[in-house]
N, C-alpha and C positions, 0 to 999 in steps of 0.2 A: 743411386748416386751418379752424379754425369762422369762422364771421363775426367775431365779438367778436374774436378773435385777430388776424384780417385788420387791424381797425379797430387793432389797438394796433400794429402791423409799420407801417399806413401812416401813421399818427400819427408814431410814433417817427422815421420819414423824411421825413416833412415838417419835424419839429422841427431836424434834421441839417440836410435843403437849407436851408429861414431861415436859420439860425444863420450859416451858410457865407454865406448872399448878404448877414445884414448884414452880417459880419467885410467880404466882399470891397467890399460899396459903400461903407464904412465908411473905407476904405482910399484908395477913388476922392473922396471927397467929405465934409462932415460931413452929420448929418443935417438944421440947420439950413436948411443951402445946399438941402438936396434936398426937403425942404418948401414952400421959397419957390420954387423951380422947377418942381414941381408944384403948387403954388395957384396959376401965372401962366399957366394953359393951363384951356381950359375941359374939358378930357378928365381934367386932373390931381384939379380938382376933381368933378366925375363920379367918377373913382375913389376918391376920399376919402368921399363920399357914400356910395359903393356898399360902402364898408369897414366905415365908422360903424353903417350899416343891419343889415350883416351881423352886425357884435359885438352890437348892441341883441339883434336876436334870440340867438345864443348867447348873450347874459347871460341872458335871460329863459330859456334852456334850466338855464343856470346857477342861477341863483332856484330855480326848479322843483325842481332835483333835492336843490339844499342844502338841510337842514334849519335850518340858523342862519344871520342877519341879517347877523350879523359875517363869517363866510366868503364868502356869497354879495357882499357887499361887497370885500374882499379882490380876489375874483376880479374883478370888475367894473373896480377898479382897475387890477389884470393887464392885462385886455384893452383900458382906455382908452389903460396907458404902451406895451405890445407887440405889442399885435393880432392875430393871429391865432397867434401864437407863442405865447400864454398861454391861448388857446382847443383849442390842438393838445395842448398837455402838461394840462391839464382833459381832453379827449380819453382821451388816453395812460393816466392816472391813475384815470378813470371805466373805459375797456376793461380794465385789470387788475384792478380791484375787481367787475368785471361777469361772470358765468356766461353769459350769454345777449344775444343783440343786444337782448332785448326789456330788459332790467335798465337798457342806458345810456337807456332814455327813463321809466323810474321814479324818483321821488326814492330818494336815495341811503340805504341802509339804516344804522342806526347800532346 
């Protein structure tokens, strides 16, 4: 299997496991509850940090590769309401539009 192929197989399973663990925490808790429970721990917010940091750079991979304002916006948005779940299907979406590993770190052809 090529690389790029790889990247779209493991995307596509990662967008499957999220989905499944918010359905199941979703079930245990709301998300509200599970926010305020993680901001009242100094590790919870460390990982909120470490989430935020991560999405700024895949936006900025995002920016890069969009050619329009309004899309790269779009997605931005994605990844502020769902985080990495909307960085994975961006992923998912890029590797199936992509020939070559080297393609997903070119902006995107139109």
């Amino acid at each position: 299997m090529s690389p790029v192929r790889t990247v779209s197989v493991v995307s596509a399973a990662g967008i499957v496991a999220l989905v499944a663990m918010i359905v199941f925490s979703s079930l245990e808790m709301s998300l509200g509850r599970g926010l305020r429970e993680t901001a009242d721990t100094r590790w919870g917010v460390t990982t909120l940090v470490d989430l935020y940091i991560g999405l700024l750079v895949i936006g900025g991979w995002i920016a890069y590769r969009e050619r329009s304002v309004g899309r790269s916006l779009l997605w931005w948005i994605g990844l502020c309401l769902t985080g990495n779940l909307t960085a994975l299907v961006y992923l998912l979406l890029a590797s199936l539009r992509s020939e070559t590993i080297e393609d997903l770190f070119r902006p995107a052809r139109r």
